[in-house]
mmCIF file of the N, C-alpha and C atoms, coordinates in Angstrom:
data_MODEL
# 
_entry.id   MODEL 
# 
loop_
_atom_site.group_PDB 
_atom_site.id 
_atom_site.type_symbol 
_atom_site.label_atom_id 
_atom_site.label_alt_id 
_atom_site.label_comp_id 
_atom_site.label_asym_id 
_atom_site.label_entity_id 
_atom_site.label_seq_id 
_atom_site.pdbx_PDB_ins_code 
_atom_site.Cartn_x 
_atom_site.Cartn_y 
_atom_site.Cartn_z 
_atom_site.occupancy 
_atom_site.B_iso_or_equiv 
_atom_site.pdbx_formal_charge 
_atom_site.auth_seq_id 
_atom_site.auth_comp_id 
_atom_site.auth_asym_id 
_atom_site.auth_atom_id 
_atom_site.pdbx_PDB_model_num 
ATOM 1  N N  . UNK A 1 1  ? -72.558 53.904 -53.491 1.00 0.00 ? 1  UNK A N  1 
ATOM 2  C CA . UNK A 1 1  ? -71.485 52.896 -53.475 1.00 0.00 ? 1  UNK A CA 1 
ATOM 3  C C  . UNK A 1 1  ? -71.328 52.294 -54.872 1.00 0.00 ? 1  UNK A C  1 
ATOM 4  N N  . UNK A 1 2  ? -70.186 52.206 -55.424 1.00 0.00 ? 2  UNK A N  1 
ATOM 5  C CA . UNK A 1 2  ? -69.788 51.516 -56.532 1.00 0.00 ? 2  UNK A CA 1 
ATOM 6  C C  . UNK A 1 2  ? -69.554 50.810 -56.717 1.00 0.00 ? 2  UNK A C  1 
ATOM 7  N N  . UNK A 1 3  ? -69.220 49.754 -57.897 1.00 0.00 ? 3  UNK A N  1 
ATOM 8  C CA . UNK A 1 3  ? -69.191 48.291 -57.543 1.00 0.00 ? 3  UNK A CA 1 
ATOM 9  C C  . UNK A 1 3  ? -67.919 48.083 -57.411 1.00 0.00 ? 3  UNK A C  1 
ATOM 10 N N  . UNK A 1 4  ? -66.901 48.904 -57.643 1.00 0.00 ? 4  UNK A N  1 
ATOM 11 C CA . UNK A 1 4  ? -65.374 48.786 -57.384 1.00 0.00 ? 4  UNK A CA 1 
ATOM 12 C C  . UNK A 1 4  ? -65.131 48.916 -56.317 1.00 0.00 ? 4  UNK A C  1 
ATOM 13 N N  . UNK A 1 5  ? -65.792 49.919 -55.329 1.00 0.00 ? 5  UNK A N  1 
ATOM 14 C CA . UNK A 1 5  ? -65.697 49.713 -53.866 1.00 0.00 ? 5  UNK A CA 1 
ATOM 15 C C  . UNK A 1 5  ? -66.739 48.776 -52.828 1.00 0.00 ? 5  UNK A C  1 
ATOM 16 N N  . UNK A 1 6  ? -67.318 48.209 -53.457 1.00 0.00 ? 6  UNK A N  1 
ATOM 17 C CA . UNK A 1 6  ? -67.986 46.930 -53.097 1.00 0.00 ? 6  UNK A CA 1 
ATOM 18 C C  . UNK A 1 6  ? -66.828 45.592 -53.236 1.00 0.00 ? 6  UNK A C  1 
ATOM 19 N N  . UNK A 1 7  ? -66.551 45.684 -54.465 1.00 0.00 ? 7  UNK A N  1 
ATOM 20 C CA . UNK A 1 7  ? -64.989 44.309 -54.829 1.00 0.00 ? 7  UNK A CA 1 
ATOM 21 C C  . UNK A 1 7  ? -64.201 44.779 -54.429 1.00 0.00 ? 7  UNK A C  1 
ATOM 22 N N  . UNK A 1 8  ? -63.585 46.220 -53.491 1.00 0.00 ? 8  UNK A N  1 
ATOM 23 C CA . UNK A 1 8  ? -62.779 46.504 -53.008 1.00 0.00 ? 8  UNK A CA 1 
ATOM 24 C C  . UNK A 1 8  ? -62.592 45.692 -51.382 1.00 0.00 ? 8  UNK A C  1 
ATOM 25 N N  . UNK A 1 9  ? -63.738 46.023 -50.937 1.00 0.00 ? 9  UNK A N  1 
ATOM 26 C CA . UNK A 1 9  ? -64.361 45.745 -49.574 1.00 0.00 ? 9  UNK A CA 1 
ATOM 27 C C  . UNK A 1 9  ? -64.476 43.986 -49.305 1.00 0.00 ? 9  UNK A C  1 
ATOM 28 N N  . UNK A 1 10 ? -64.515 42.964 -50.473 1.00 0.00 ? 10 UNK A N  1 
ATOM 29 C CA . UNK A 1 10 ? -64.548 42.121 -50.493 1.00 0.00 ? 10 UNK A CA 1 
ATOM 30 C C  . UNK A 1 10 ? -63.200 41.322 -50.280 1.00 0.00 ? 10 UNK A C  1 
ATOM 31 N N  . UNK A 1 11 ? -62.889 42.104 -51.232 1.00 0.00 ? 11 UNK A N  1 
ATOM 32 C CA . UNK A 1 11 ? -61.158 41.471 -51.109 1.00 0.00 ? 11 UNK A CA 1 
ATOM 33 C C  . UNK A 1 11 ? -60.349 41.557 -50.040 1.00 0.00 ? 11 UNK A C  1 
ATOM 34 N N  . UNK A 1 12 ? -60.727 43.009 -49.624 1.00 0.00 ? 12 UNK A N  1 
ATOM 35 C CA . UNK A 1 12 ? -59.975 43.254 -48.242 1.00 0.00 ? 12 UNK A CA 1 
ATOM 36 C C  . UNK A 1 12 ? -60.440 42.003 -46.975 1.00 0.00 ? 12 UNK A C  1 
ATOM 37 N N  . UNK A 1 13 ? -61.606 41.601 -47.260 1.00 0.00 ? 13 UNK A N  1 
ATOM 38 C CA . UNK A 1 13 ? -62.093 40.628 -46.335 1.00 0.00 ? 13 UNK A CA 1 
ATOM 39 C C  . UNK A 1 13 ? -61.636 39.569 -46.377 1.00 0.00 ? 13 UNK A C  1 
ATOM 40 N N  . UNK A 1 14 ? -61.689 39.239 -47.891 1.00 0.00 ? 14 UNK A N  1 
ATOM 41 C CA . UNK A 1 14 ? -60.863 37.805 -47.926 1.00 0.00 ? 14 UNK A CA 1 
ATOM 42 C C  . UNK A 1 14 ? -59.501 37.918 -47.344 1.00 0.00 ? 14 UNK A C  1 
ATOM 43 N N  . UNK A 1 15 ? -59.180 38.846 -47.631 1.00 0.00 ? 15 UNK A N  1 
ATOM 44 C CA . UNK A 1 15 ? -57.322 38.602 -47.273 1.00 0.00 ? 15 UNK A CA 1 
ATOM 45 C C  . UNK A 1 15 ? -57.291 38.693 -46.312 1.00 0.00 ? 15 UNK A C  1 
ATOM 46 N N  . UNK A 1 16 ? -58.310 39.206 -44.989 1.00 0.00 ? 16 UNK A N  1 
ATOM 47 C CA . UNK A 1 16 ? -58.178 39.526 -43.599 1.00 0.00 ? 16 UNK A CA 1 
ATOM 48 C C  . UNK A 1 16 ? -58.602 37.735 -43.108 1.00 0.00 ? 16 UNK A C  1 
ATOM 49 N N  . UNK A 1 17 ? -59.579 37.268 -43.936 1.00 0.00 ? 17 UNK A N  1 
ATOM 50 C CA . UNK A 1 17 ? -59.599 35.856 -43.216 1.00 0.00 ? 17 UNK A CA 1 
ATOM 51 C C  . UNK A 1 17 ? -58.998 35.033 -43.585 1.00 0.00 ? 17 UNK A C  1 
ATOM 52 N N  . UNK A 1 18 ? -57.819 35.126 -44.672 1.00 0.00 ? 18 UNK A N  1 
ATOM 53 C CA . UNK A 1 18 ? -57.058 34.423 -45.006 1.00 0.00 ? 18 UNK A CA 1 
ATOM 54 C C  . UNK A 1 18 ? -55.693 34.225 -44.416 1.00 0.00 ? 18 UNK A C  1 
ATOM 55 N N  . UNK A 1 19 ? -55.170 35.374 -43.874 1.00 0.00 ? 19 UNK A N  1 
ATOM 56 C CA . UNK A 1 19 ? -54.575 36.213 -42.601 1.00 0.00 ? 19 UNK A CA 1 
ATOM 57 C C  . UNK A 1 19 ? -54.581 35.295 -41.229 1.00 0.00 ? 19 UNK A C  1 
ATOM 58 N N  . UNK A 1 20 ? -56.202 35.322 -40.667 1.00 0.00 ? 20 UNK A N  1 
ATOM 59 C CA . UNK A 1 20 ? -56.505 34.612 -39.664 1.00 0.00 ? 20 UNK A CA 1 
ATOM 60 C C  . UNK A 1 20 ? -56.241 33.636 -39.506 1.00 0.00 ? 20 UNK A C  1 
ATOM 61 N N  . UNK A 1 21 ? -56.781 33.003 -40.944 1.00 0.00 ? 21 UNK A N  1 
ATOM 62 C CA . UNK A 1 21 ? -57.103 31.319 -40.927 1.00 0.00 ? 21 UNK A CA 1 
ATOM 63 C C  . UNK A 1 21 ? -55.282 30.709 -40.718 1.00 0.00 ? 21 UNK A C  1 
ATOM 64 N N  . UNK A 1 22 ? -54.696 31.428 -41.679 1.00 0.00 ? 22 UNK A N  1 
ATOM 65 C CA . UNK A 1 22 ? -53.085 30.963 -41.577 1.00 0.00 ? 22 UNK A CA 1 
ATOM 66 C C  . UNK A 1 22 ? -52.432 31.206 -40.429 1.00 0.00 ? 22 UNK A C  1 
ATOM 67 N N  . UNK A 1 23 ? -52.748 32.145 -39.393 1.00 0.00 ? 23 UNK A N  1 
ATOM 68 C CA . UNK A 1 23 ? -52.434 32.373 -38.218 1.00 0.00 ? 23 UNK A CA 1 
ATOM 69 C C  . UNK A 1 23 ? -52.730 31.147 -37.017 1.00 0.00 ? 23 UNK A C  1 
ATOM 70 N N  . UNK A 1 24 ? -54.245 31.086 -37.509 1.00 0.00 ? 24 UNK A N  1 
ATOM 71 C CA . UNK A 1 24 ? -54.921 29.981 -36.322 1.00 0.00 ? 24 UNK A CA 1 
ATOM 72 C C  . UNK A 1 24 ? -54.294 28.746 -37.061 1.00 0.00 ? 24 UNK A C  1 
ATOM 73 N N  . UNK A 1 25 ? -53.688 28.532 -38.131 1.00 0.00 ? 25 UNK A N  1 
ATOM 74 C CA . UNK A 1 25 ? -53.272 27.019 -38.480 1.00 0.00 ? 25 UNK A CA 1 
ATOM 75 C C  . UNK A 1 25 ? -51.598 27.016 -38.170 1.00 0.00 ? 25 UNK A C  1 
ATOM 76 N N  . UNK A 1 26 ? -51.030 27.974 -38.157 1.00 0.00 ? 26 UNK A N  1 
ATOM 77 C CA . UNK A 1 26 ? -49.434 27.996 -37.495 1.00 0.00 ? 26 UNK A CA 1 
ATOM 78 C C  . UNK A 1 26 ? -49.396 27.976 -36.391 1.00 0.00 ? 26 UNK A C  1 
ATOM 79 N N  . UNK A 1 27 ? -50.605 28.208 -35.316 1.00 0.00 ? 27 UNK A N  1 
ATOM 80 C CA . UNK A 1 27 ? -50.657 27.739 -33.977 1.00 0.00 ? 27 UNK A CA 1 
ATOM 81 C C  . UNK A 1 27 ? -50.771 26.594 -33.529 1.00 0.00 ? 27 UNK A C  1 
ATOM 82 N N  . UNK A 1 28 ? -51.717 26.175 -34.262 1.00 0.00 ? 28 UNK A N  1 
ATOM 83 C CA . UNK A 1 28 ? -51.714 24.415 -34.159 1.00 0.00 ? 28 UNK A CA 1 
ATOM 84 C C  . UNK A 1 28 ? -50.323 23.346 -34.274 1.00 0.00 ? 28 UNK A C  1 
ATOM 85 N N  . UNK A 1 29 ? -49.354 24.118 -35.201 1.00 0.00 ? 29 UNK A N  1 
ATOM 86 C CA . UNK A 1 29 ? -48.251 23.469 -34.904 1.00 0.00 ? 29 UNK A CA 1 
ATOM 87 C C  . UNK A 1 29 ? -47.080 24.022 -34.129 1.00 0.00 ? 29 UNK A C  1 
# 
């Protein structure tokens, strides 16, 4: 594993819980 597909894998995560989090907060209103 490389470290570009390590910061690849990261990012994809962030943006998946960033995704969520904005989802679960447009429900609230």
């Amino acid at each position: 594993m490389t470290l570009s597909i390590v910061l690849g894998g990261l990012l994809v995560l962030l943006l998946l819980i960033y995704l969520v989090y904005a989802l679960l907060k447009a429900e609230e209103f």
